[in-house]
C-alpha positions as a printed Julia matrix, in Angstrom:
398×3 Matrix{Float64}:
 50.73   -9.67  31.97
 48.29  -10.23  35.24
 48.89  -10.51  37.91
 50.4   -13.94  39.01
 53.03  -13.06  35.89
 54.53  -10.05  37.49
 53.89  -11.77  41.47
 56.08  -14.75  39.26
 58.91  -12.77  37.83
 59.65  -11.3   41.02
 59.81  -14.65  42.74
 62.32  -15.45  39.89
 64.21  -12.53  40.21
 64.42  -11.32  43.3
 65.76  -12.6   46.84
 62.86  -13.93  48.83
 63.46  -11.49  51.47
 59.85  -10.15  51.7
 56.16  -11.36  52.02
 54.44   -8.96  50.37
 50.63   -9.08  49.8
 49.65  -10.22  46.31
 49.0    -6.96  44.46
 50.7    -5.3   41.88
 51.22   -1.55  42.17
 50.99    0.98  39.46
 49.74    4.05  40.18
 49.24    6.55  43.65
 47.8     9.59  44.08
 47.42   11.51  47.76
 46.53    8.38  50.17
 45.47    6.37  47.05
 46.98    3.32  45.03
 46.03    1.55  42.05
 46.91   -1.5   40.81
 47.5    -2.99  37.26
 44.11   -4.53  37.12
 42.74   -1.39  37.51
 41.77   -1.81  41.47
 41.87    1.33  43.79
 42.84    0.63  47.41
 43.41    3.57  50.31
 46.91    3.14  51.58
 47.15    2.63  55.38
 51.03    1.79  55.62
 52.13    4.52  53.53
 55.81    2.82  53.17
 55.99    2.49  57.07
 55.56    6.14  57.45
 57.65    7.56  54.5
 54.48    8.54  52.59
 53.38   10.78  55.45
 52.18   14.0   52.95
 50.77   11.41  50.3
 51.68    9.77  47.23
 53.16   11.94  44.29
 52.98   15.3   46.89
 52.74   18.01  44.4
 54.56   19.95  46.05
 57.28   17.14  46.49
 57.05   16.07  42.67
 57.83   20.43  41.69
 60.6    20.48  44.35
 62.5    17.61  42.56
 61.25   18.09  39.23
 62.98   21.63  40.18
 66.31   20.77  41.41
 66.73   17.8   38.5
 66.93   20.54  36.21
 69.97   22.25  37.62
 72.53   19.87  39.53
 72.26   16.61  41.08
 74.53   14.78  42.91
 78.26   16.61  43.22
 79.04   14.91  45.93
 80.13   16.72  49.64
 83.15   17.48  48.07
 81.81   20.55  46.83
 79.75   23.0   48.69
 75.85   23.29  46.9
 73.09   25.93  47.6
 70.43   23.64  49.08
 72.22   21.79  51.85
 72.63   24.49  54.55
 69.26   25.82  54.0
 68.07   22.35  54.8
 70.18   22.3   57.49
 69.52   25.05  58.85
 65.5    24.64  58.55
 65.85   21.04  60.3
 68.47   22.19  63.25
 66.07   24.84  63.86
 62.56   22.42  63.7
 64.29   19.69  66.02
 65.97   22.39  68.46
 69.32   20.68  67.57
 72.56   22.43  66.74
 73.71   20.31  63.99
 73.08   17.6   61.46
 74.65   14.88  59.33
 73.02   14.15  55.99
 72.54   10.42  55.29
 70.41    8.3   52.8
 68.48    5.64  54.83
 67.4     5.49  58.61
 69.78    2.34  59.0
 72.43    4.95  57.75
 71.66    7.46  60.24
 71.52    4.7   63.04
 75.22    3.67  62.01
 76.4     6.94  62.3
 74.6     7.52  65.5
 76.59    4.4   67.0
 80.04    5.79  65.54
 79.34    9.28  67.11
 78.7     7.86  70.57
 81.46    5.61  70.52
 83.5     8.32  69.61
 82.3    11.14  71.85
 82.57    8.27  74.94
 86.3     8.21  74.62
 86.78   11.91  73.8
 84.73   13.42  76.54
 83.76   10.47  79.14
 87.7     9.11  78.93
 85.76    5.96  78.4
 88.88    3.21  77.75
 89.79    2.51  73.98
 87.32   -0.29  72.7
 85.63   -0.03  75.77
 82.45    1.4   75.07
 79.13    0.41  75.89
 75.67    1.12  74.18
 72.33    0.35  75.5
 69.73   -0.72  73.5
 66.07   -1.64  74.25
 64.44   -5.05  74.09
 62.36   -5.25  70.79
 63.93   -2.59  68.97
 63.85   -2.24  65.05
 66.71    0.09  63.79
 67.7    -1.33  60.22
 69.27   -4.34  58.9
 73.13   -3.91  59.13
 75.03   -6.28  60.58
 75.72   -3.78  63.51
 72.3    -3.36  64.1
 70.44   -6.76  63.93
 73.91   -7.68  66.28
 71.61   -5.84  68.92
 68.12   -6.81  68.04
 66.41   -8.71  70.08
 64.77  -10.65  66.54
 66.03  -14.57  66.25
 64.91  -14.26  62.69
 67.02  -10.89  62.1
 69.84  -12.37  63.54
 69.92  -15.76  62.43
 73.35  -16.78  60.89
 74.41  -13.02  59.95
 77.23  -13.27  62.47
 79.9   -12.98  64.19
 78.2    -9.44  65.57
 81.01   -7.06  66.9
 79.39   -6.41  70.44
 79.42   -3.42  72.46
 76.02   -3.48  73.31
 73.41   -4.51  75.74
 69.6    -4.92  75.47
 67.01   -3.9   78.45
 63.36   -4.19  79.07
 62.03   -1.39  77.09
 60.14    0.95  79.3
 61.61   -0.07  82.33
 63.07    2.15  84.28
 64.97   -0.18  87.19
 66.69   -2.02  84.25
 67.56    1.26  83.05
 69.56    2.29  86.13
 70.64   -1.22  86.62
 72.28   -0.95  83.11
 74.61    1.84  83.54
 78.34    1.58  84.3
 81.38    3.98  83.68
 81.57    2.13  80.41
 78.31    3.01  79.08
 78.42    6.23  76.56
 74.57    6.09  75.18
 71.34    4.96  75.6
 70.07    4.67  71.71
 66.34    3.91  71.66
 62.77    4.47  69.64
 60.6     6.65  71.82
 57.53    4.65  70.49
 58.32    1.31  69.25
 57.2     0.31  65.4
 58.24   -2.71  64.23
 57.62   -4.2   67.55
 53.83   -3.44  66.8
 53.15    0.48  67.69
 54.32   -0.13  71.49
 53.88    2.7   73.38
 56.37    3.36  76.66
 54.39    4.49  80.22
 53.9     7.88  80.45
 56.3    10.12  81.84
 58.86    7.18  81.11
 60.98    9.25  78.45
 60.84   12.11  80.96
 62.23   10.1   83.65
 64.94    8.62  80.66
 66.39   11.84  80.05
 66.81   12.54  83.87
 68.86    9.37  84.46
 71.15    9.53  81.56
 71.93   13.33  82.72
 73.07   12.27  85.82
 75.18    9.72  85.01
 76.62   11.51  82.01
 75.25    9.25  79.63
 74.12   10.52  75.78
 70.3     9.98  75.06
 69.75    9.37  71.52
 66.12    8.65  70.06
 65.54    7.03  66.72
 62.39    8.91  65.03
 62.84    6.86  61.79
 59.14    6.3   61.49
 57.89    8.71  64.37
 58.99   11.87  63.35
 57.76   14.43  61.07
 54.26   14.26  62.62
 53.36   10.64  63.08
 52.61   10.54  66.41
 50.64   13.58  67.01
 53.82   16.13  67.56
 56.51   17.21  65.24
 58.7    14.5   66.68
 57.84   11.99  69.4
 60.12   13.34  72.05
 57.91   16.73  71.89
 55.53   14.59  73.99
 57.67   14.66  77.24
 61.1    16.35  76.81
 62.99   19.37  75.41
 65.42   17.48  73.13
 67.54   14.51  73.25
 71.5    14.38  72.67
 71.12   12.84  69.86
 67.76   12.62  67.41
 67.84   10.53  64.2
 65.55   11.32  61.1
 64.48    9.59  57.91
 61.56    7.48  55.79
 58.66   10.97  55.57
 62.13   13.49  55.2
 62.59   12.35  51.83
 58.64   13.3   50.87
 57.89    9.59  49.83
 59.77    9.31  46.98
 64.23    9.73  47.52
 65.94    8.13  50.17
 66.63   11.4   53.05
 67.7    10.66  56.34
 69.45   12.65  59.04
 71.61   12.26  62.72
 71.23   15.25  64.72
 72.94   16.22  68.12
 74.21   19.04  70.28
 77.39   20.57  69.57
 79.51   18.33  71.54
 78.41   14.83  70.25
 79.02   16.39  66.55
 82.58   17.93  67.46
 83.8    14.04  67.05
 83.65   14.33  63.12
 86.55   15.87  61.59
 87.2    15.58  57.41
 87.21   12.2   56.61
 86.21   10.66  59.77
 82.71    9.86  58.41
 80.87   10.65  54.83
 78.54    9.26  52.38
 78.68   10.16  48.27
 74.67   10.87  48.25
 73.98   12.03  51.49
 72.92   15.45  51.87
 72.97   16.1   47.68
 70.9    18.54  46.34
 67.75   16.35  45.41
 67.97   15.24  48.57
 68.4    18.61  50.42
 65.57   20.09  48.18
 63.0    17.4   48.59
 64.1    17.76  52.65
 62.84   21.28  52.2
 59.71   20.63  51.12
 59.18   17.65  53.52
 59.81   20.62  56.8
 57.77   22.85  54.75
 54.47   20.28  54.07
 54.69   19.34  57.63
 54.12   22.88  59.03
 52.76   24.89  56.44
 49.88   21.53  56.43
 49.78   21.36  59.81
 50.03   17.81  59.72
 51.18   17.1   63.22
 47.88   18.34  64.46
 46.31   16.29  61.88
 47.99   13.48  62.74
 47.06   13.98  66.55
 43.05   14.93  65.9
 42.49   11.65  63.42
 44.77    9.53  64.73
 42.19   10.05  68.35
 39.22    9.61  66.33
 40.01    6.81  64.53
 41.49    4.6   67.47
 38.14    5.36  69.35
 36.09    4.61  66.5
 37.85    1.18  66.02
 37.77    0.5   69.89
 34.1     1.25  69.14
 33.64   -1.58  66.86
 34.31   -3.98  70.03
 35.39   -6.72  67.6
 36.04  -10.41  69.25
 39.12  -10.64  67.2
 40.64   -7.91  69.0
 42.64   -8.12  72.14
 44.32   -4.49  72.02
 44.41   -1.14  70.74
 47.28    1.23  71.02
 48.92    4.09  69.5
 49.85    7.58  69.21
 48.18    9.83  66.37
 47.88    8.13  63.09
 50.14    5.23  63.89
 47.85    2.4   65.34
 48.31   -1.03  66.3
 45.51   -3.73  66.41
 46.38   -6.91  68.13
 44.3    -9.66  66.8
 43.36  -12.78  68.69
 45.45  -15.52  67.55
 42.95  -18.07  68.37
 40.27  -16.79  66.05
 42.51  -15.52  63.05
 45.69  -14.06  62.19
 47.15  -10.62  60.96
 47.78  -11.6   57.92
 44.26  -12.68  57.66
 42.94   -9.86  58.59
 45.06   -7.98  56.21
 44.49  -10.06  52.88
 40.69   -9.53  53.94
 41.37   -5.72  53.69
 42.83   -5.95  50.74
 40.02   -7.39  49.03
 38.24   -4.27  50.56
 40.24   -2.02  48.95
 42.55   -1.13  52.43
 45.94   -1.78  52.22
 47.83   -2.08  55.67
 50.58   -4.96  56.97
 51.02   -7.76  59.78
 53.92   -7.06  62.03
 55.19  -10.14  64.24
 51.8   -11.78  62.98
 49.48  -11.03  65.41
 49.52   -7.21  65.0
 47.32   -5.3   62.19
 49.7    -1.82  61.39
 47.78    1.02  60.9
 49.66    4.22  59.47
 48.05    6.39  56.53
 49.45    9.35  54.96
 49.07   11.84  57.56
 47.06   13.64  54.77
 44.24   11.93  55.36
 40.88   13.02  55.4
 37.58   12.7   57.94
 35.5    11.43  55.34
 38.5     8.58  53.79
 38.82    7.61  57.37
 35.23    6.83  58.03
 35.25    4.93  54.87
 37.87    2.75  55.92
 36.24    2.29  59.48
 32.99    0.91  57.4
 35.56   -1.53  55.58
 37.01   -2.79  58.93
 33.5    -3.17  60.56
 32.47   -5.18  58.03
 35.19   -7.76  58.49
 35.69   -7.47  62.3
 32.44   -7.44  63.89
C-alpha cells in the first residue's frame, strides 16, 4: 500500500474528526519518526507534549514490558503494589497531599469539576446546585460535553448541546475580570497556567502570583490544568513552579503516561480530596498497575534526566535563534522552555503552509487556530537536532 491507500482507508473508516498532515507513521525512535515510505522526520509536537522523554523511552518500554508480565488491570477493587508508590512519588514531586488516578487529561478535568462542586457545598455552604466555576477565555481542557459547555471554541461547541452550566468564562490574564468574577457562589477558579491550544499564550508575569492571592481571600479553590505543561515543558517541573508554592488543586496527564498508555492524575490538598468517599467517584483503568508503573518511570526520567532544565536551557536557545531568523512571515514569538509558538502572517501564508513545507523538510510540527506554527519536541532533545531543525526553518522562512 502507499501512501494515499492507507491516507484513503482512514477517510473510509474513520470519523472525519481530524486534519492530520498527509504522512503515514511507522516507526519512532527518541525524537525521531519514520514513515512507511521509508522517510525520517524529527518530531516537534511530540503528541502535544505526551512524548516529552522520546519515542519508545527505553526505560518506559522495560517498565511496561515489566509489569505486563505480572498483573495488569485488577481494577481499584483490589489493592496492587505499584499504585501507592506512584502516589506517593507524585504527591511528593507536586507538593500535594493526595491524588486521584485517571486515564486521560479530559478525565482528570471532569473530576476536578466534581471535586469543586462538591467541596463548595461541603465547606463554603455554597447552596445545593448553586455552584459556580470560573473558567478562562480560550481555554482547551478536553472534549466532554462538560468541558467544550465552557470553551470559548464556536467550532467545539457547535450543536453538542444543551451544556449543563455552572460556569463562567473571563479574559484570561486579567486580573480586574478576575475580581469582578467572584461571588459567594463561586467555589473555583479552574485554569491552564500557560495556555496551549490557544497557541502557547503566555499570562503577564507575576499574574498567577497575584491569582493565588485573590482566590485566598475570597475563599475560592485555585486549580491549574498542567495537561500539556507539566512534567518539564515549560522550563520547571510544573508551570506553577514559576510563581507559586502550589495550587488547591493541580491536574496531570499526556508526558505521565511516558508516551505510550493513557496516565493522568487530579491532585489537591487534603480538604478538596476529603469530598470522595467509596463510590462517589472511580474509573476501571485508572490508577492500574501498567499505568502506575509506567507513572514511575515518567517521575523518574524527568528528574533522574534532568529534563526540566533541559527543557528551560533549549527551549531559550531555540526561541532566540528563531527570533534571529527575523522572518517576514512572522508576527510573534512566545513561549516558555520547549513549548513555542510562531504566529505567522496571515497575509503572506498560513500555518498550515508553513507546516506541510516542514514536512517536506523532514520537521514535523502542527497549526493551531491556523495562524499559529506549534513548536514542542521531546524534551530529550539535543543541541545539535535543534540546530538542524533551525537550518530547516531558515530555509523556508527567510
Amino acid at each position: 500500500m502507499k501512501t494515499q491507500d492507507y491516507i484513503d482507508r482512514e477517510k473510509t473508516y474513520l470519523a472525519n474528526n481530524y486534519h492530520p498532515l498527509p504522512v503515514i507513521l511507522k516507526k519512532g525512535k527518541g525524537c525521531w519518526v519514520w514513515d512507511i515510505e521509508g522517510n525520517k522526520y524529527l518530531d516537534f509536537l511530540s503528541a502535544y507534549s505526551a512524548v516529552s522523554a522520546g519515542h519508545l523511552n527505553k526505560r518506559i518500554q522495560k517498565a511496561l514490558i515489566r509489569q505486563l508480565k505480572t498483573l495488569g488491570v485488577p481494577s481499584r477493587a483490589f489493592h496492587t503494589d505499584q499504585l501507592g508508590a506512584f502516589a506517593e512519588k507524585l504527591c511528593l514531586l507536586t507538593q500535594m497531599d493526595k491524588m486521584c488516578p485517571m486515564n486521560t487529561g479530559a478525565e482528570a478535568v471532569e473530576t476536578a469539576i466534581k471535586a469543586a462542586r462538591r467541596w463548595g457545598y461541603r465547606y463554603k455552604n455554597i447552596p445545593k446546585n448553586k455552584a459556580k466555576i470560573l473558567v478562562s477565555a480560550g481555554n482547551f481542557h478536553g472534549r466532554t460535553t462538560t468541558i467544550v459547555g465552557f470553551s470559548s471554541e464556536d467550532l467545539y461547541r457547535q450543536d453538542f448541546g444543551p451544556f449543563d452550566g455552572g460556569f463562567k468564562s473571563i479574559p484570561y490574564g486579567d486580573i480586574d475580570a478576575l475580581e469582578r468574577a467572584i461571588t459567594p457562589d463561586v467555589c473555583a477558579y479552574i485554569t491552564e497556567p500557560m495556555q496551549g491550544e490557544s497557541g502557547i499564550i503566555i499570562p503577564p508575569k507575576g499574574w498567577l502570583k497575584t491569582v493565588q492571592e485573590i482566590c485566598k481571600k475570597n475563599n475560592v479553590l485555585l486549580i491549574l490544568d498542567e495537561v500539556q505543561t507539566g512534567m518539564g515543558r515549560t522550563g520547571k517541573d510544573f508551570a506553577f513552579q514559576h510563581e507559586i508554592d502550589r495550587p488547591d488543586g493541580l491536574i496531570l496527564g499526556k508526558a505521565l503516561g511516558g508516551g505510550v498508555y493513557p496516565v493522568s492524575a487530579f491532585l489537591a490538598h487534603n480538604e478538596l480530596m476529603s469530598v470522595f468517599e467509596p463510590g462517589s467517584h472511580g474509573s476501571t483503568f485508572g490508577g492500574n498497575p501498567i499505568a502506575a508503573a509506567i507513572g514511575l518511570k515518567s517521575l523518574d526520567i524527568l528528574k533522574d534526566e534532568k529534563l526540566s532544565e533541559r527543557s528551560a536551557e533549549l527551549g531559550n536557545y531555540l526561541k532566540n535563534e528563531i527570533k534571529a531568523i527575523n522572518s517576514p512571515y512572522i508576527t510573534d514569538i512566545r513561549g516558555a522552555g520547549l513549548w513555542i509558538g510562531i504566529d505567522i502572517d496571515p497575509k503572506k501564508t498560513t500555518a498550515r503552509e508553513i507546516c506541510s513545507q516542514l514536512q517536506h523538510k523532514g520537521i514535523l510540527c502542527k497549526e493551531t487556530h491556523e495562524v499559529t506554527v506549534r513548536i514542542a519536541p521531546p524534551l530529550t532533545i539535543s543541541k545539535k537536532e535543534i540546530d538542524w531543525a533551525l537550518e530547516q526553518l531558515k530555509s523556508i522562512l527567510i
